[in-house]
N, C-alpha and C positions, 0 to 999 in steps of 0.2 A: 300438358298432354302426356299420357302413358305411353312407355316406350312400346313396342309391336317385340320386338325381338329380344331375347336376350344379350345379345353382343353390344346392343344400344345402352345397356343401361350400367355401363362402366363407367365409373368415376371420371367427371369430366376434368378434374384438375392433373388429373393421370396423365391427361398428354400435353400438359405442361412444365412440367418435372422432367418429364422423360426426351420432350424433343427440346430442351433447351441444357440438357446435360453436355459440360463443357467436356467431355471426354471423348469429344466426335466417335463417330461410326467406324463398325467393323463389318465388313463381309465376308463369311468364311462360307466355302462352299468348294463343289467339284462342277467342273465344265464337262462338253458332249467332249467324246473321241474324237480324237485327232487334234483337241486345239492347244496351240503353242500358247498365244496369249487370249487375255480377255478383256475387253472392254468395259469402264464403267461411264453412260451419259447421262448428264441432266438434263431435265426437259426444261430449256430458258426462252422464254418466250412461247411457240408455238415450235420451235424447231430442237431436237436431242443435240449438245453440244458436251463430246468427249471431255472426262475431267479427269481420267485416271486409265491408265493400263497396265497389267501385269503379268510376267510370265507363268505359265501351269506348271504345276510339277507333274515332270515326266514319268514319274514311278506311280503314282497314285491318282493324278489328275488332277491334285486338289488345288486352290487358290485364293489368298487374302487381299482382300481391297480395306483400307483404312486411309481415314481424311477426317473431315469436318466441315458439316454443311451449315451454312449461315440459318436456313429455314427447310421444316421438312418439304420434300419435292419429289414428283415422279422419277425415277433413274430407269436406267437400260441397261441390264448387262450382256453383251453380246462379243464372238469369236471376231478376234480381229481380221479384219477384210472382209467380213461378212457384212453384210446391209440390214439382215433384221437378228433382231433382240432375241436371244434364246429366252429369256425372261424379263421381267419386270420387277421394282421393288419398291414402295414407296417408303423412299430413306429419310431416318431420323440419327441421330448422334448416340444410336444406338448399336446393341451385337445383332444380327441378322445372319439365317444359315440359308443358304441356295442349293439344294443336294440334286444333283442330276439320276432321275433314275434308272436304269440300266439296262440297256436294249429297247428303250424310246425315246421319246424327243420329248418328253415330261421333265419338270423339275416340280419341287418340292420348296416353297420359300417360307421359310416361319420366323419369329422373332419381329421386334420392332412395333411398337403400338398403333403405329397409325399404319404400319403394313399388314398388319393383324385384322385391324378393322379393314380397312380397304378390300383385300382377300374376301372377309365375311361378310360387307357390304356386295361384294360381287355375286358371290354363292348365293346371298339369298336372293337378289335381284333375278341370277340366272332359271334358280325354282321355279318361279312367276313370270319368265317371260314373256309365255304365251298369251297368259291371263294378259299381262300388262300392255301388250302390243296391241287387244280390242279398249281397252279400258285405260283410258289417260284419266280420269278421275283415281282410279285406283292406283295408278302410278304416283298422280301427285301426292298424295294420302300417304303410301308409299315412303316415298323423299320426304312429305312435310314432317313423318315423325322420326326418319333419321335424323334429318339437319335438326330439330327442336332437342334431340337429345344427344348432339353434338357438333357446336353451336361455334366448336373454337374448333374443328377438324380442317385440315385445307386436304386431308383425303377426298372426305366427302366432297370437298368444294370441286377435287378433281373431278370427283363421277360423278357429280352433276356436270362442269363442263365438258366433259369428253364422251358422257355415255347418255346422257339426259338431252341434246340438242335436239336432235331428230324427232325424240319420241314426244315433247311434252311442246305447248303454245308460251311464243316467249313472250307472254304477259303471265301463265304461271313459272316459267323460270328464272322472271324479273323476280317475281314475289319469292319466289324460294333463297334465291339469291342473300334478297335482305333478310331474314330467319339469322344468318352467319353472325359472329362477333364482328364489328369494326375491324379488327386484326389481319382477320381469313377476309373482310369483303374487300380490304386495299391488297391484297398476295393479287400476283400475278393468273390466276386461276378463274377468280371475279371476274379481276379488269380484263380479260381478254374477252368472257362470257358477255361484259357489259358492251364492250366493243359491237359484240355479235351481236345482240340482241340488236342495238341501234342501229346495224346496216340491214339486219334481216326487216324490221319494221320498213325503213328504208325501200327495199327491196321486195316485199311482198306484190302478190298478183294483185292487177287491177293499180299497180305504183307506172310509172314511165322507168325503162330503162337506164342505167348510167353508164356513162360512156367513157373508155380505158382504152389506153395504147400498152403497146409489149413488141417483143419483138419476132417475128418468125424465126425459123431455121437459118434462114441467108442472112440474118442479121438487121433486114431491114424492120422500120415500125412500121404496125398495121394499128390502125384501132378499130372495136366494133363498130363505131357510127357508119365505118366504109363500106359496112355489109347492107344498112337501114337502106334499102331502096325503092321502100312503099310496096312491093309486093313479095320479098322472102321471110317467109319463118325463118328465127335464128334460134337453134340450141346451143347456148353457152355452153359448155361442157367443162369438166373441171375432172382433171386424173393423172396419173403419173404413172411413166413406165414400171417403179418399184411397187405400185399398187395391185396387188392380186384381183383383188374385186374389178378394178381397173379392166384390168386386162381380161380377166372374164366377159366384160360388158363389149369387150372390142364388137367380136362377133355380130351381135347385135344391131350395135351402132351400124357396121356397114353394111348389110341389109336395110336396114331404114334409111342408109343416104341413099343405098341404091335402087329402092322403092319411091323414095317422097322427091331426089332432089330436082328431076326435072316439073316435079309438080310447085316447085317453090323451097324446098328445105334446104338452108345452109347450116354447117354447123362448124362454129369455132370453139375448137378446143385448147384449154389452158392448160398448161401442164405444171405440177407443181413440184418437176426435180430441180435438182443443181447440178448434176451431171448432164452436159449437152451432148457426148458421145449415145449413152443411155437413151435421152431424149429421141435421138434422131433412129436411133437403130429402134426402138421399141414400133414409132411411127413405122416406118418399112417393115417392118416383120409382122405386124400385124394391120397394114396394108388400109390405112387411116387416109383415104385421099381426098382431104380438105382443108380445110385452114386450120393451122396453129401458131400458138403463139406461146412464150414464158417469157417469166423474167430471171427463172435459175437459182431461185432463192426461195424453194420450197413453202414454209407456212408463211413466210414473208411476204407470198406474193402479192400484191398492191390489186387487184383485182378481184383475189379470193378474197381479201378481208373487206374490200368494198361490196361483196356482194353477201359478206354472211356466211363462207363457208368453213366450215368447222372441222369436215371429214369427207372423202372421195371415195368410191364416186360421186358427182353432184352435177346438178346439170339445173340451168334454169330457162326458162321458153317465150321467148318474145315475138308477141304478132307483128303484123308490115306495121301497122302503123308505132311501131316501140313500146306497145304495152307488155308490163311483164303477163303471162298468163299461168304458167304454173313454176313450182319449184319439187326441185327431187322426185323426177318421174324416173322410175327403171321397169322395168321386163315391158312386161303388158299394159302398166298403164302410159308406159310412153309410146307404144304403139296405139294403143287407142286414141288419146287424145289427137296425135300428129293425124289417124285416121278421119278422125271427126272434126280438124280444123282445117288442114290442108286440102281437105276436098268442097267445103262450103264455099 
């Protein structure tokens, strides 16, 4: 197949050379104002786990992170005590620059071959958005001639797992999947995608729902099946206080329990922090009065990845009698369905 883009049509042996160079990685770059140190995390598993922190120089701002990572992997680098990532870099055993630029909250990341591409896999994805959100043909077209013309990237394999979920049918994400080398389909990137895929088939509308305990606020277990009582709609919900989008959708939600619940709507929501302070205060403040439940252990949580979730908000909708009926409804079309179901 012909590559589409020119950033595709890089010599594939290039990011073998370079991400397997024993001279590990360098990060040089300048942090936002005000920060003392900076964080550097790897994405392990599903969840960002701290692997490096150093302090900024006070005269200039600037800051080097240097190590050596076994396989290239998404990182975070973010102000210590801070909760999100002022950036992103997909690290190889490479030099990589971070430059903060000045009077915004923008950075600037270049250097690193598979963060080069990742970057330019993103750029041109973001051009076509619009197009690609009515056209899942054209998206997979899209991805199928990245992944063919880079076949050994576990970038790409990221953004197809963390950007591709949503938007594409995961019998064509199966198949994109295997496009990959042997190498990138056993990375942790795959197997989590493969994971998903098998709970999401699982878990599709018109499946019976599956049934999970966790723990409320007081500590006790609740599990869904307590809710099944032949006549309430239940919306799983799935969000965390650190989730922006999250907590946009609050609003929302509580109009719609406060519309449908004496018509039959329960909704339990999961939450996928590890902070239970956070947890609790996010509930209260944004005035969430229904069941919840976590396990505190954020991508880990045994629920979410039973039911296929990849990204928050997420929410999935089971009739009285436990059928799933849809998955990822938000603004209006969860209003309409809940309208069109709960009054029949």
């Amino acid at each position: 197949m012909k590559c589409s883009f020119a950033l595709f049509l890089w010599p594939l042996a290039l990011f073998v050379g370079c991400c397997s160079n024993g001279g590990g990685y360098s990060i040089s770059g300048t942090a936002p104002d005000g920060a003392d140190k900076v964080v550097l995390s790897q994405l392990i598993g599903k969840n960002p786990v701290a692997i490096d922190t150093v302090d900024v120089n006070k005269n200039d701002a600037s800051f080097t992170l240097s190590g050596n990572i076994k396989s290239p992997s998404m990182t975070y680098i973010s102000v210590c005590g801070e909760d999100h990532p002022f950036t992103q870099v997909f690290l190889t055993n490479e030099k990589i620059n971070v430059e903060h630029q000045p009077g915004t909250s923008d950075f600037v990341v270049t250097g690193g071959t598979e963060n080069e591409l990742y970057y330019s896999l993103a750029d041109n994805y973001g051009k076509r958005e619009e197009v690609f959100a009515s056209d899942t043909d054209a998206l997979y077209s899209f991805m199928d001639s990245v992944i063919t013309c880079n076949p050994s990237s576990h970038a790409v394999s990221y953004f197809l797992f963390r950007r591709m979920y949503h938007s594409l049918s995961v019998d064509q994400l199966d198949s994109l999947s295997k496009k990959f080398t042997p190498e990138v389909q056993s990375g942790s990137y795959l197997t989590i995608l493969s994971e998903l895929i098998k709970q999401t088939r699982l878990t599709q509308p018109g499946n019976k729902y599956l049934d999970f305990s966790s723990k409320t606020q007081d500590g006790s277990c609740m599990t869904l099946s307590s809710l099944m009582d032949g006549k309430s709609w239940i919306l799983l919900d799935f969000w965390a206080s650190w989730c922006p989008y999250c907590r946009q959708e609050s609003p929302m939600l509580v109009e719609l329990y406060s519309k449908y619940n004496d018509k039959g709507l329960q909704i339990l929501s999961v939450s996928l922090d590890s902070d239970y302070k956070k947890w609790v205060e996010a509930i209260n403040h944004d005035n969430l009065q229904w069941h919840h439940v976590s396990d505190l252990d954020m991508w880990e949580c045994k629920s979410a990845r039973m039911y296929g979730i990849s990204g928050i908000p997420g929410n999935i909708l089971i009739s009285p009698n436990g059928v799933i009926v849809a998955r990822n409804l938000h603004d209006s079309n969860l209003e309409k369905i809940l309208s069109e179901k709960i009054t029949e």
